[in-house]
N, CA, C and O atoms as CSV, one atom per row, in Angstrom:
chain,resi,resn,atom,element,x,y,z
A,1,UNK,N,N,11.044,-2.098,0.024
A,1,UNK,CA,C,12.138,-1.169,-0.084
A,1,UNK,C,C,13.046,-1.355,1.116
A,1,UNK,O,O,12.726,-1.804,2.217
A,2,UNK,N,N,14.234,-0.933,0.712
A,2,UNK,CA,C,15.286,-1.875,1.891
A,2,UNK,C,C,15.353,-0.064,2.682
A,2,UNK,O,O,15.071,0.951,2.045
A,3,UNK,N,N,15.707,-0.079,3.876
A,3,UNK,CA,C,15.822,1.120,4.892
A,3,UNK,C,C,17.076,1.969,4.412
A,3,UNK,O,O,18.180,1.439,4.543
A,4,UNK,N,N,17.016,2.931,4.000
A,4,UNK,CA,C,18.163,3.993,3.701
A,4,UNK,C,C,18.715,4.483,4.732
A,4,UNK,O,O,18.069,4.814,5.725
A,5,UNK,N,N,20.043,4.599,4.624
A,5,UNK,CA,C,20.965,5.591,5.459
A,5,UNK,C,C,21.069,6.918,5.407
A,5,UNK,O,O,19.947,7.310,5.088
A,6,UNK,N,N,21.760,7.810,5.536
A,6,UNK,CA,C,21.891,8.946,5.489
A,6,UNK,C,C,23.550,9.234,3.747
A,6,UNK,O,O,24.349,10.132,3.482
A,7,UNK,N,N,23.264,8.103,3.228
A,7,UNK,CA,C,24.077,8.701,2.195
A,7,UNK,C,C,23.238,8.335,0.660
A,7,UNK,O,O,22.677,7.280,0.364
A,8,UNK,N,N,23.310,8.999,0.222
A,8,UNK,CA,C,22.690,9.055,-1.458
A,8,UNK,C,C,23.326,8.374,-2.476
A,8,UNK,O,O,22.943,8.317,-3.645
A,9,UNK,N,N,24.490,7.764,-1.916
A,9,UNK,CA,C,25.059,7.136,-3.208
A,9,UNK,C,C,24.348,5.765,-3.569
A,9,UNK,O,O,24.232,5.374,-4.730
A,10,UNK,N,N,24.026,5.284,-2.799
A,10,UNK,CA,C,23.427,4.072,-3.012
A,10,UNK,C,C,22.104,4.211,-4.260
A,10,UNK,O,O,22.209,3.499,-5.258
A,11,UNK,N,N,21.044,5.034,-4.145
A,11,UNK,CA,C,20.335,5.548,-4.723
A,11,UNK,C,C,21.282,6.195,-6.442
A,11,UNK,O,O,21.219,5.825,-7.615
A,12,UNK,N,N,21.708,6.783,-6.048
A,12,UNK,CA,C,22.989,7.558,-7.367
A,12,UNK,C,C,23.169,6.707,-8.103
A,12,UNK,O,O,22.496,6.662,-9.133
A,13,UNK,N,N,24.332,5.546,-7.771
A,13,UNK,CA,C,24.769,4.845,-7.886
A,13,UNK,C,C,23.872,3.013,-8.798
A,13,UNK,O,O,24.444,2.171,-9.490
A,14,UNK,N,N,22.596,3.057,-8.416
A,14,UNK,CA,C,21.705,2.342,-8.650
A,14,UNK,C,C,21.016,3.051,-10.290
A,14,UNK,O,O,20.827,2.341,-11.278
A,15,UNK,N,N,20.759,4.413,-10.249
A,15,UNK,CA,C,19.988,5.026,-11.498
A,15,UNK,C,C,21.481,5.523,-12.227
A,15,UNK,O,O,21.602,5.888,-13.396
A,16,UNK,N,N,22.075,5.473,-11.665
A,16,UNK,CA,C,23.527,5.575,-12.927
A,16,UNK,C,C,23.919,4.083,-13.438
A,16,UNK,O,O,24.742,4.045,-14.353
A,17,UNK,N,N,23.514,3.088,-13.039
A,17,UNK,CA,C,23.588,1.390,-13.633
A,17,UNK,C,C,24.721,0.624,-13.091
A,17,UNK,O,O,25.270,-0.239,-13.776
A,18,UNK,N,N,25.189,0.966,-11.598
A,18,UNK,CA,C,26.446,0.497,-10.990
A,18,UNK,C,C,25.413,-1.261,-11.163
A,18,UNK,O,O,24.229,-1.307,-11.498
A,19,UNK,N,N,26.084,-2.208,-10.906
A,19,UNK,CA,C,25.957,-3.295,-10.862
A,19,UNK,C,C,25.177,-4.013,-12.387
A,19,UNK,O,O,25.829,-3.738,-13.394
A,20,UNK,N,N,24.489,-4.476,-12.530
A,20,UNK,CA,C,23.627,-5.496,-13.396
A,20,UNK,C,C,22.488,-4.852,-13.951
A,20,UNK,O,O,21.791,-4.192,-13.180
A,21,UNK,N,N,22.108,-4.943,-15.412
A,21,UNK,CA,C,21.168,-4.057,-15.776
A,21,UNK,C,C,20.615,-2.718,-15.557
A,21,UNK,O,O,19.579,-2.448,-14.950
A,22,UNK,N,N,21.630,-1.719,-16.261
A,22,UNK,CA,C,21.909,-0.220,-15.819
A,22,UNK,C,C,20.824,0.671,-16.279
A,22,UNK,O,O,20.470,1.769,-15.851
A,23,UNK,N,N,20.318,-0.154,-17.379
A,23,UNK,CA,C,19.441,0.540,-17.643
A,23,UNK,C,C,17.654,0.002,-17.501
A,23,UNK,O,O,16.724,0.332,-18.236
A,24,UNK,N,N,17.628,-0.841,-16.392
A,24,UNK,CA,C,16.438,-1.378,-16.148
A,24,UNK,C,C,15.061,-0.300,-15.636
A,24,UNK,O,O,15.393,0.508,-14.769
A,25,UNK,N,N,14.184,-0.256,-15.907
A,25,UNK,CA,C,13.221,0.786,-15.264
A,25,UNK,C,C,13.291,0.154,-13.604
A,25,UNK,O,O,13.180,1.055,-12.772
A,26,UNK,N,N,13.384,-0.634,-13.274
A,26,UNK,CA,C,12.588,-1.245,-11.772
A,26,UNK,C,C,13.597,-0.400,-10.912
A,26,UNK,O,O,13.314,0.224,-9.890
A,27,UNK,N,N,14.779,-0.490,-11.494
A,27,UNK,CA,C,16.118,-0.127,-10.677
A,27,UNK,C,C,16.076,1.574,-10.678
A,27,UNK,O,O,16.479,2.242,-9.726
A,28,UNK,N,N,15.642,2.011,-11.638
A,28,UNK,CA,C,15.227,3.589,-11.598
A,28,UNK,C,C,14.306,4.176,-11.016
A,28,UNK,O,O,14.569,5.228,-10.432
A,29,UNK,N,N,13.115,3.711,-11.017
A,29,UNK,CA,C,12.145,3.350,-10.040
A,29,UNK,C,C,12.636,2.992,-8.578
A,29,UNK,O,O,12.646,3.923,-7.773
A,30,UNK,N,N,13.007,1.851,-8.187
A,30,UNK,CA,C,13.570,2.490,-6.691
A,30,UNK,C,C,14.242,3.319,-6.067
A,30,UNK,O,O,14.166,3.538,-4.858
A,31,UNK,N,N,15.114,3.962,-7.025
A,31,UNK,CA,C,16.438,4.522,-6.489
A,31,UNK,C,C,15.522,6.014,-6.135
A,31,UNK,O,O,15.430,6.684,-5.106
A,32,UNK,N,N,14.917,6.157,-7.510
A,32,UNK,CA,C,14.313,6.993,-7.320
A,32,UNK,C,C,13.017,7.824,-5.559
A,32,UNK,O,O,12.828,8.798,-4.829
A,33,UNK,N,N,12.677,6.741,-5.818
A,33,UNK,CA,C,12.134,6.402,-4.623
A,33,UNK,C,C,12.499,6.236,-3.409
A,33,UNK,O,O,11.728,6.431,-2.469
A,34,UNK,N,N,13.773,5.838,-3.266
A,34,UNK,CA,C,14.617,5.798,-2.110
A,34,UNK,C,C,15.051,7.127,-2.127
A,34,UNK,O,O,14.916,7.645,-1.019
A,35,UNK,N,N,15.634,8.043,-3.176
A,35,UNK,CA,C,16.171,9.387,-2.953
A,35,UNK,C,C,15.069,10.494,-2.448
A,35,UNK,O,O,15.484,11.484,-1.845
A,36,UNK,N,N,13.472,10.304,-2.728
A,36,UNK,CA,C,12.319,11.257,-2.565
A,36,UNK,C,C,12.371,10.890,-0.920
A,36,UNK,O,O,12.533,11.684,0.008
A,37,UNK,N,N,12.198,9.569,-0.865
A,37,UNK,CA,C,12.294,8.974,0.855
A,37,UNK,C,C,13.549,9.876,1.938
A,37,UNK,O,O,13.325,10.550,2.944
A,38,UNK,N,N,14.710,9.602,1.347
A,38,UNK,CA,C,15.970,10.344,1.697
A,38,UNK,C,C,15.600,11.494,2.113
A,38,UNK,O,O,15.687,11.684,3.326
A,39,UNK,N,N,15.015,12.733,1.141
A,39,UNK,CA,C,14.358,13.707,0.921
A,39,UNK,C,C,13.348,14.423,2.066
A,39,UNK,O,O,13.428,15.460,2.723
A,40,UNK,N,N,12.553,13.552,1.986
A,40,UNK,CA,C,11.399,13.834,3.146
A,40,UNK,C,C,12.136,13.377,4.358
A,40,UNK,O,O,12.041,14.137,5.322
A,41,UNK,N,N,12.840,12.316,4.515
A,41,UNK,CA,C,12.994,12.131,5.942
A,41,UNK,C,C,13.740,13.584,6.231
A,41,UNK,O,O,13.472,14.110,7.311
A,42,UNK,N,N,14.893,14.446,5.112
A,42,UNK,CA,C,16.094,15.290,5.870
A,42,UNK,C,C,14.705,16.262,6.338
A,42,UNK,O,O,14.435,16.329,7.537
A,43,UNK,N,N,14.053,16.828,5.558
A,43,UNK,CA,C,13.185,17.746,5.863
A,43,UNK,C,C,12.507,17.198,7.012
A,43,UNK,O,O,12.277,18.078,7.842
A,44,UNK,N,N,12.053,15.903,7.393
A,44,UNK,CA,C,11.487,16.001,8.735
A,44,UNK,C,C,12.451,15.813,9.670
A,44,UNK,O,O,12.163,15.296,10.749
A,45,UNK,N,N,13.754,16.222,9.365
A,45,UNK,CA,C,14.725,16.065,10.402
A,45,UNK,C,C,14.665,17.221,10.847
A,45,UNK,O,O,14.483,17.441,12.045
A,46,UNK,N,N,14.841,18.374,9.746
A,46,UNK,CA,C,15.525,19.933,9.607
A,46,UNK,C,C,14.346,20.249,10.422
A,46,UNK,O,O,14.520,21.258,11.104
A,47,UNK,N,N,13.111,19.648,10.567
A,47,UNK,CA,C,11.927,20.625,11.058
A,47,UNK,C,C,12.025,20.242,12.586
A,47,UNK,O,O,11.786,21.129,13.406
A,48,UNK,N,N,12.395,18.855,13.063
A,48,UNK,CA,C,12.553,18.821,14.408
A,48,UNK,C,C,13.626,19.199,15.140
A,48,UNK,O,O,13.521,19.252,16.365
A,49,UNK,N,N,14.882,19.535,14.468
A,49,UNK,CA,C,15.846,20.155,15.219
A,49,UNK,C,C,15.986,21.363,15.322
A,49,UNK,O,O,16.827,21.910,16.034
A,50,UNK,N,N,15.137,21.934,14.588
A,50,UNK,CA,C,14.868,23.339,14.557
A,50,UNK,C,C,13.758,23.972,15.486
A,50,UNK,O,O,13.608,25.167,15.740
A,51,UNK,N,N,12.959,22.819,15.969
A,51,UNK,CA,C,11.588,23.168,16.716
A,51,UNK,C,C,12.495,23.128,18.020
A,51,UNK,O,O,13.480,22.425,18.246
A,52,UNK,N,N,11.846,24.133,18.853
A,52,UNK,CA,C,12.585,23.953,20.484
A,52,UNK,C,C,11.627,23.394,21.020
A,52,UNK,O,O,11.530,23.949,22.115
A,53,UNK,N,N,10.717,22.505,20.923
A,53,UNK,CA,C,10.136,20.945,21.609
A,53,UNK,C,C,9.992,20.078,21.400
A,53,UNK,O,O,9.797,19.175,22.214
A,54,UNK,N,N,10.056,19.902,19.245
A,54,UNK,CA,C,10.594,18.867,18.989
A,54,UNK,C,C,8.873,18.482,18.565
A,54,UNK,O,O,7.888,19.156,18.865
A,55,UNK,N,N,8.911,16.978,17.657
A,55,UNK,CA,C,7.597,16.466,17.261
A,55,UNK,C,C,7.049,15.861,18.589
A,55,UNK,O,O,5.823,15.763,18.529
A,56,UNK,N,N,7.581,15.418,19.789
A,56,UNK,CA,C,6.628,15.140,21.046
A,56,UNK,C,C,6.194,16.031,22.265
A,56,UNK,O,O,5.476,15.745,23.223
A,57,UNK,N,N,6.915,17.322,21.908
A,57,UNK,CA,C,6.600,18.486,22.792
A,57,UNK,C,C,6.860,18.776,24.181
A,57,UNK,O,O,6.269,19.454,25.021
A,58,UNK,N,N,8.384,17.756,24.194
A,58,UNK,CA,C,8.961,17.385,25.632
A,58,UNK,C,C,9.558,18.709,25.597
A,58,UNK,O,O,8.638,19.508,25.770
A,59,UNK,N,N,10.413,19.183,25.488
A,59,UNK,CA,C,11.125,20.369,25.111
A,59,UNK,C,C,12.503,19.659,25.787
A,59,UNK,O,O,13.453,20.422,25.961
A,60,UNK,N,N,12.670,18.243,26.179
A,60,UNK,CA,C,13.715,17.694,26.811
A,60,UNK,C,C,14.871,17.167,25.780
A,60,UNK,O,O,14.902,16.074,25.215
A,61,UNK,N,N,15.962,18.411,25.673
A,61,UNK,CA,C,16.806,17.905,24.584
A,61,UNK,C,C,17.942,16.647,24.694
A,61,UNK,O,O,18.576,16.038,23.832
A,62,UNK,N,N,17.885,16.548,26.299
A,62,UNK,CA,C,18.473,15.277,26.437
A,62,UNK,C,C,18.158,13.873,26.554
A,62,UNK,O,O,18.729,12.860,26.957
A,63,UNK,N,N,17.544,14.044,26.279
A,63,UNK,CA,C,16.706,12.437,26.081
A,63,UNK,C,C,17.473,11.517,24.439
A,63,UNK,O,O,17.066,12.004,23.384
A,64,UNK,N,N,18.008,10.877,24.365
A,64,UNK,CA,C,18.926,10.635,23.339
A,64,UNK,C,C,18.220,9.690,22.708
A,64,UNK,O,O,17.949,9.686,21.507
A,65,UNK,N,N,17.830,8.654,23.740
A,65,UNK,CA,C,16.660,7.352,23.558
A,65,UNK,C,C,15.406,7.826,22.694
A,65,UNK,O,O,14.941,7.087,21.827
A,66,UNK,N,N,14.930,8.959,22.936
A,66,UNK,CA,C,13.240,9.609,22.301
A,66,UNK,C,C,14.266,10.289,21.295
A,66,UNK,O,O,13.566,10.505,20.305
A,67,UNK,N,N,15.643,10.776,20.995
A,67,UNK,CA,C,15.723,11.337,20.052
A,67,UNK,C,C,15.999,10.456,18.680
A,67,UNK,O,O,15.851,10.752,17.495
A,68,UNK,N,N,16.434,9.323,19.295
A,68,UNK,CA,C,16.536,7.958,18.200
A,68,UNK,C,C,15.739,7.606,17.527
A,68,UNK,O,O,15.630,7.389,16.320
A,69,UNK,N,N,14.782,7.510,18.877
A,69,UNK,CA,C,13.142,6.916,18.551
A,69,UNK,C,C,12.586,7.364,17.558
A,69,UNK,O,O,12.090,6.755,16.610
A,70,UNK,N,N,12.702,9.112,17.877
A,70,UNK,CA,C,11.711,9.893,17.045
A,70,UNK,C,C,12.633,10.115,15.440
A,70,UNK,O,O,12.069,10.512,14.420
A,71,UNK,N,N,14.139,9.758,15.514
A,71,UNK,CA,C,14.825,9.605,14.513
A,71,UNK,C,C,14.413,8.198,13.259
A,71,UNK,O,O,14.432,8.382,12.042
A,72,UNK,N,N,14.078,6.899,13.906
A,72,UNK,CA,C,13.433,5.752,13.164
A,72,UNK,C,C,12.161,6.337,12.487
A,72,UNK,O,O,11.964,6.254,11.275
A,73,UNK,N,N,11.276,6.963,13.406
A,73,UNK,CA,C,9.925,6.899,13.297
A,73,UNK,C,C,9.962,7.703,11.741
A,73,UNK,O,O,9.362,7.370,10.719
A,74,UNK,N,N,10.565,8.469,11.884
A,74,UNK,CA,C,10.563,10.056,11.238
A,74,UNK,C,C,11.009,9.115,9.868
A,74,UNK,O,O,10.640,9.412,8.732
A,75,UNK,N,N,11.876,7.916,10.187
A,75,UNK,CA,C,12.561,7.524,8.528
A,75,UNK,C,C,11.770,6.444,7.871
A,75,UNK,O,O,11.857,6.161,6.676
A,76,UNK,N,N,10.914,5.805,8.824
A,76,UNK,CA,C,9.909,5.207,8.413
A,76,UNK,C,C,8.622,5.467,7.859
A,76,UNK,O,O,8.068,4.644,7.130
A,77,UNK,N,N,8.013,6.783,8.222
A,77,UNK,CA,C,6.964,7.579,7.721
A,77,UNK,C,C,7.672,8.192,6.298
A,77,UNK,O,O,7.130,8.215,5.193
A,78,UNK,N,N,8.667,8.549,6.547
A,78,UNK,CA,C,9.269,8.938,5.090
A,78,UNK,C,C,9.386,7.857,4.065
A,78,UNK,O,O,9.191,8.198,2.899
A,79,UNK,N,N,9.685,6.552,4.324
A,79,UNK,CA,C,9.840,5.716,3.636
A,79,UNK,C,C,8.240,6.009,3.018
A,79,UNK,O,O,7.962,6.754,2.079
A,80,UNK,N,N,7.271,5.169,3.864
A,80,UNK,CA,C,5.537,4.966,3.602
A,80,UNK,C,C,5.577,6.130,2.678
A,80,UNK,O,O,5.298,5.681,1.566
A,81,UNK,N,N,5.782,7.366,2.608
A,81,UNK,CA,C,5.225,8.276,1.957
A,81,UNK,C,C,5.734,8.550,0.566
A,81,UNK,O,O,5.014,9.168,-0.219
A,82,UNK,N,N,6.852,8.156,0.234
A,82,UNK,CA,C,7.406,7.740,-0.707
A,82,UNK,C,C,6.780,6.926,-1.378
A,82,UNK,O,O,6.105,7.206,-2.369
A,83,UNK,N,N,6.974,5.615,-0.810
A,83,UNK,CA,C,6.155,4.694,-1.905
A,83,UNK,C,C,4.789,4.795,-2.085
A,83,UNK,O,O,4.247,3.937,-2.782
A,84,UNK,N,N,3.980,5.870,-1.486
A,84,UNK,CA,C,2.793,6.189,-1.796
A,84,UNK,C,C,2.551,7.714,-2.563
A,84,UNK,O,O,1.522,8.390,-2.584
A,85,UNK,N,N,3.830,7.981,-3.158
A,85,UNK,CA,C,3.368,8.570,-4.072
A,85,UNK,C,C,4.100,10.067,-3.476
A,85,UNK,O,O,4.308,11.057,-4.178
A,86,UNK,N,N,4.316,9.980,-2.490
A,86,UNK,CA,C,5.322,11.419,-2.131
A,86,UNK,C,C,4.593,12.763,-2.312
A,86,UNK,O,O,3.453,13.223,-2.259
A,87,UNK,N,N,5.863,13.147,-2.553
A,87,UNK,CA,C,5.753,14.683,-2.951
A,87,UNK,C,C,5.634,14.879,-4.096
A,87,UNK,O,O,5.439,16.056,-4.398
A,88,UNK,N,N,5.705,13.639,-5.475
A,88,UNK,CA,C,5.560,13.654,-6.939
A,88,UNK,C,C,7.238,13.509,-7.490
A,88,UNK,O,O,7.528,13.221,-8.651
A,89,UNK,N,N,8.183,13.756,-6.462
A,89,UNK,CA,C,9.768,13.904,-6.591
A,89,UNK,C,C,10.225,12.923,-7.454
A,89,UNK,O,O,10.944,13.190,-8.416
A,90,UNK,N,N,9.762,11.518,-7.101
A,90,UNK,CA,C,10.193,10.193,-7.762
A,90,UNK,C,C,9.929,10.063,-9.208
A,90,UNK,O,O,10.700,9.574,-10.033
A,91,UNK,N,N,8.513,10.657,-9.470
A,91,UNK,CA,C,8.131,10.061,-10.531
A,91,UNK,C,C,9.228,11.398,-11.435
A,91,UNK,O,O,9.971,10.997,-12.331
A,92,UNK,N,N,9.197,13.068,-11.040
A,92,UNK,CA,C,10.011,13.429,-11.728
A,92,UNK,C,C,10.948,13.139,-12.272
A,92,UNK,O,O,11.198,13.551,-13.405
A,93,UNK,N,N,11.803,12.257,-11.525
A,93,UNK,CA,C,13.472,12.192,-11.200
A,93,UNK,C,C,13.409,10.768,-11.994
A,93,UNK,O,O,14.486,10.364,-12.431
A,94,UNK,N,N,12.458,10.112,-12.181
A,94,UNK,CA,C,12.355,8.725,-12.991
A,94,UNK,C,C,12.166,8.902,-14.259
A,94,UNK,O,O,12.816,8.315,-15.124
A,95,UNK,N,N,10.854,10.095,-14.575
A,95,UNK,CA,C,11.267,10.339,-15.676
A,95,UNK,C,C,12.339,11.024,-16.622
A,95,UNK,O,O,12.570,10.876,-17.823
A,96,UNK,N,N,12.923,11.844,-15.626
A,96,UNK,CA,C,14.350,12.830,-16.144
A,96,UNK,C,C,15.142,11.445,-16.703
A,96,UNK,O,O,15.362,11.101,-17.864
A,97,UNK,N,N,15.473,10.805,-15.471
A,97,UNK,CA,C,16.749,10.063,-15.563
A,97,UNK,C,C,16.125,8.757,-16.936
A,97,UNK,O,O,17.054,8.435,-17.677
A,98,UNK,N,N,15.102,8.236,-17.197
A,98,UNK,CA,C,14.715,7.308,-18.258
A,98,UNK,C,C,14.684,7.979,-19.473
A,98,UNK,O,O,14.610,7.333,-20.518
A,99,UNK,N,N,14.736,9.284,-19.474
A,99,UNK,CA,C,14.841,9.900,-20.917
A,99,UNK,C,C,16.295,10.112,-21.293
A,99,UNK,O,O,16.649,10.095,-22.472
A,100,UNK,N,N,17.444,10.383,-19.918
A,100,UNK,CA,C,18.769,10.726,-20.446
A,100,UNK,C,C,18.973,9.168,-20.620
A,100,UNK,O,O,19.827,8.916,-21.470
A,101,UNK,N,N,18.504,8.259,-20.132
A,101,UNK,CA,C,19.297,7.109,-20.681
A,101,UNK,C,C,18.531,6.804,-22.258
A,101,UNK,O,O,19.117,5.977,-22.957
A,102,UNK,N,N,17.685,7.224,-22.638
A,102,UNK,CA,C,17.404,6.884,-24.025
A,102,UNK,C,C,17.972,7.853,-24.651
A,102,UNK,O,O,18.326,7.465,-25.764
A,103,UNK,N,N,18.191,8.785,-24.487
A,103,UNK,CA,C,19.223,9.889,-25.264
A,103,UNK,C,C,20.682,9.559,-25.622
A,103,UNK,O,O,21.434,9.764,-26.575
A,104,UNK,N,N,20.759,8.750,-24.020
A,104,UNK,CA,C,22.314,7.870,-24.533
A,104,UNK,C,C,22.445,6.330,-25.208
A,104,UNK,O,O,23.528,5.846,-25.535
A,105,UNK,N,N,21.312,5.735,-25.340
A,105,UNK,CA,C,21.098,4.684,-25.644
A,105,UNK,C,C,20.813,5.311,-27.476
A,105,UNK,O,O,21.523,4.869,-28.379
A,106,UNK,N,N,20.004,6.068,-27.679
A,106,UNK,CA,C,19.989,6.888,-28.800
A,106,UNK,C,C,21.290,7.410,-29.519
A,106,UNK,O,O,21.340,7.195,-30.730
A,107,UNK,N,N,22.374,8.084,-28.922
A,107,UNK,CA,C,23.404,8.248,-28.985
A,107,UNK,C,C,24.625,7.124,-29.859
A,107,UNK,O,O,25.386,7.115,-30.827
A,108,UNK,N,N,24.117,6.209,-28.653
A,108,UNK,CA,C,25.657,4.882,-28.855
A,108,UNK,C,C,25.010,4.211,-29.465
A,108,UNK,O,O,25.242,3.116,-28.952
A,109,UNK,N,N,23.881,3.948,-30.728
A,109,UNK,CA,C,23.320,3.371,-31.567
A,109,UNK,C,C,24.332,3.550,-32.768
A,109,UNK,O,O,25.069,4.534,-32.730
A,110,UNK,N,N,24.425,2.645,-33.862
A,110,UNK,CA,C,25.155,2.193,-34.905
A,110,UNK,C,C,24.613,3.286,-36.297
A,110,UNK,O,O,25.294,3.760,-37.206
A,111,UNK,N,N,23.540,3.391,-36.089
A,111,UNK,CA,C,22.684,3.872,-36.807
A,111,UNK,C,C,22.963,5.550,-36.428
A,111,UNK,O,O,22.415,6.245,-37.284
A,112,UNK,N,N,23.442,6.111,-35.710
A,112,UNK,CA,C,23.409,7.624,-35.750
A,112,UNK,C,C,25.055,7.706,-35.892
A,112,UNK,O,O,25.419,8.853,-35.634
A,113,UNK,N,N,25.664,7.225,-36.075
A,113,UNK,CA,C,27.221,7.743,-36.522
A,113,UNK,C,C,27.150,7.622,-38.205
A,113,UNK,O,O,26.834,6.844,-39.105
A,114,UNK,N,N,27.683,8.984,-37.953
A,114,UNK,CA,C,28.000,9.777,-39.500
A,114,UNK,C,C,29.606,8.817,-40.104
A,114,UNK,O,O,30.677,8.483,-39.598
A,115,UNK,N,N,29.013,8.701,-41.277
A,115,UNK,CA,C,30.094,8.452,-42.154
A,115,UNK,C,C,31.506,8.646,-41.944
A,115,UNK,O,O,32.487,7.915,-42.076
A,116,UNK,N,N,31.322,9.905,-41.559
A,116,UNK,CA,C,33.066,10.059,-41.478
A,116,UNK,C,C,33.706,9.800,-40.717
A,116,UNK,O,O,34.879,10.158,-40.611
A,117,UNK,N,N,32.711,8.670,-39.524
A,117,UNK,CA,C,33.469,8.258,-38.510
A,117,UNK,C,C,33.800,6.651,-38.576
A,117,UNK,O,O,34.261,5.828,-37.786
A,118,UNK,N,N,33.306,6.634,-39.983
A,118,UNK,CA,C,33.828,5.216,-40.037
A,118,UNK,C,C,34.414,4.841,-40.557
A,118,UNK,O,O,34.297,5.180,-41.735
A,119,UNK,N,N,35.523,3.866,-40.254
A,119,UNK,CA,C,36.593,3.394,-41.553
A,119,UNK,C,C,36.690,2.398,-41.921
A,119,UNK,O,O,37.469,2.154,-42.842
């Protein structure tokens, strides 16, 4: 899995079918996975900027270097936990999004337009 930023479109953008095979499972499957990752890292963000010592218990808010540090660490454990299965977020959000695309794949079939739409 490639390292996420702090924006969601990439993920969005991937399970909505931007580029090559829109409707592939693998590609829904990561995005997915990258957005649960996204996910856990904000929450282990929200929990250390909110703690007044922080996950190393310096209580030293200027340290910019340990706040980086502990900024990678925090997006890398989020990553691992993701692809091991998370919080269950992915597999939700994989299955939501693989059923609206068969609903629309169901949809734009030849076979469900009514008569009177054809001339």
């Amino acid at each position: 899995m490639q390292p996420i930023g702090n924006s969601v479109s990439a993920p969005v953008l991937a399970a909505n079918g931007a580029g090559t095979g829109k409707n592939d499972p693998k590609k829904i499957h990561d995005a997915a996975q990258q957005f649960e990752s996204l996910m856990i890292g904000e929450m282990l963000k929200s929990v250390r900027e909110n703690s007044s010592s922080g996950w190393l218990g310096s209580g030293d808010d200027d340290d910019s270097a340990s706040d980086s540090a502990v900024g990678m660490a925090e997006q890398q454990f989020a990553n691992a936990l993701a692809l091991g299965g998370g919080l269950g977020l992915s597999k939700m959000i994989e299955k939501s999004v693989a059923a609206e695309v068969s609903n629309q794949n169901d949809s734009a079939s030849p076979s469900t337009l009514s008569l009177s739409s054809v001339k």
